[in-house]
C-alpha positions as CSV (number, residue, x, y, z in Angstrom):
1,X,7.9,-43.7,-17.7
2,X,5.8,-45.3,-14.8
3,X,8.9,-47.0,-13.7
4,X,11.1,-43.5,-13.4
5,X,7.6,-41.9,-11.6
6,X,8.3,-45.0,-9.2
7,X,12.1,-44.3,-8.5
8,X,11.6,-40.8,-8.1
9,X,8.9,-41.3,-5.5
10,X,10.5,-44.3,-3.6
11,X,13.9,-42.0,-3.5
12,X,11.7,-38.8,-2.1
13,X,10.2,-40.8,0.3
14,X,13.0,-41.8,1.5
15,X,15.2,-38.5,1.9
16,X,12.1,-37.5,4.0
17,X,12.4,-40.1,6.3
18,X,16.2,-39.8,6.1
19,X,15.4,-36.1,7.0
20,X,12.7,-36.8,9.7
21,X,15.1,-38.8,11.2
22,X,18.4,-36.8,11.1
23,X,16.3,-33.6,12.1
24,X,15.8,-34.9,15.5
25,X,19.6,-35.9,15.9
26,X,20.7,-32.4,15.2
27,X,18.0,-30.8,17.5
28,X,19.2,-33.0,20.2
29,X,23.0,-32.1,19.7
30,X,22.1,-28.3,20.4
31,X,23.3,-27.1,23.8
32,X,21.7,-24.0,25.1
33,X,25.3,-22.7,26.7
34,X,27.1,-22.4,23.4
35,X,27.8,-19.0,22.2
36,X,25.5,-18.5,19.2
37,X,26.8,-16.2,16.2
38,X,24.0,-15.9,14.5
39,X,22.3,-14.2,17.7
40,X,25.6,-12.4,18.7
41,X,25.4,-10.6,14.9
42,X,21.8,-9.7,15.6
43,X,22.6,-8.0,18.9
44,X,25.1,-6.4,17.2
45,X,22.9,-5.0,14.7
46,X,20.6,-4.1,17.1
47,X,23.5,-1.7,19.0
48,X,25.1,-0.7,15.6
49,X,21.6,0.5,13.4
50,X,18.4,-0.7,15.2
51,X,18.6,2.0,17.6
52,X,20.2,4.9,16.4
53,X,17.8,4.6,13.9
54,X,15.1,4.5,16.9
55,X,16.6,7.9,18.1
56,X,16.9,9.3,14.8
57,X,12.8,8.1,14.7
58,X,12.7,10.0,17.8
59,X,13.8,13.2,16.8
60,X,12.0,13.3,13.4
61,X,8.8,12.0,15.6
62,X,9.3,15.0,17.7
63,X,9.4,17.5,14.8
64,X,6.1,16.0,13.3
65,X,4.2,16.4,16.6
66,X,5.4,19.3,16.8
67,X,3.9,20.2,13.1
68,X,0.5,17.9,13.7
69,X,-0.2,20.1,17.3
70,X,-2.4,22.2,15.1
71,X,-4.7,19.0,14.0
72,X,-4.2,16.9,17.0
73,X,-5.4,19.7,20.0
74,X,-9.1,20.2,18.3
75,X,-9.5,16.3,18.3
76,X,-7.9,16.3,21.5
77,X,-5.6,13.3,20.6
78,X,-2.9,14.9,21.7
79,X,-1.8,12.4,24.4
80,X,-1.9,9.5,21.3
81,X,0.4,11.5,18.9
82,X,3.0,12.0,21.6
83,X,3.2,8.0,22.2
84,X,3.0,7.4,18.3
85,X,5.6,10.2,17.6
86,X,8.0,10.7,20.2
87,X,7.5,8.1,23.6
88,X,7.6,4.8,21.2
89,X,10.6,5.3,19.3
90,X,12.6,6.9,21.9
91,X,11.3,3.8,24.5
92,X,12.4,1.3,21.8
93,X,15.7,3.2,21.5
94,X,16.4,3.5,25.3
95,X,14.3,1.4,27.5
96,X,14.6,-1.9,25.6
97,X,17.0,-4.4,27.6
98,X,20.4,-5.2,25.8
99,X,20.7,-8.1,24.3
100,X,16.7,-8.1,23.4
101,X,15.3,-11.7,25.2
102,X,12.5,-11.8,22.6
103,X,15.8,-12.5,19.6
């Protein structure tokens, strides 16, 4: 049993320096000017759902301040339930820059 502990160990140690190794190979071979699909399918997404959802956000945003107006002038908060509800959803639908740089 001690000696299958030992192969099991020497043969993990090893894929880890196999990997350690071959990590740095393939982070090398990455060129920055290659299209990339895996960020082309996020922009995509981000067109397609992100931000129609962020003006459908909008919209319902909009009816709820209208609704919390009631609650929000007496606390005069009224300026930080129009940013929550209706100038942040809209901003992230509209004023974002396409593709997002932060992706």
């Amino acid at each position: 049993m001690k000696r299958v502990k030992t192969i099991i160990s020497l043969v993990l140690a090893l894929l880890m320096v196999v990997g350690v190794v071959s990590s740095a190979g393939w982070a090398a071979d990455f060129s920055w000017d290659e299209k990339d699909p895996v960020t082309d399918g996020w922009n995509i997404m981000d067109l397609l759902l992100a931000r129609p959802i962020g003006i459908a956000a909008g919209v319902f945003g909009t009816a709820v301040f209208i609704l919390a107006l009631p609650f929000t002038v007496p606390t005069k908060s009224v300026e930080d339930a129009a940013q929550t509800f209706i100038v942040k959803p809209f901003s992230f639908s509209f004023a974002r820059q396409f593709p997002d740089e932060d992706m």
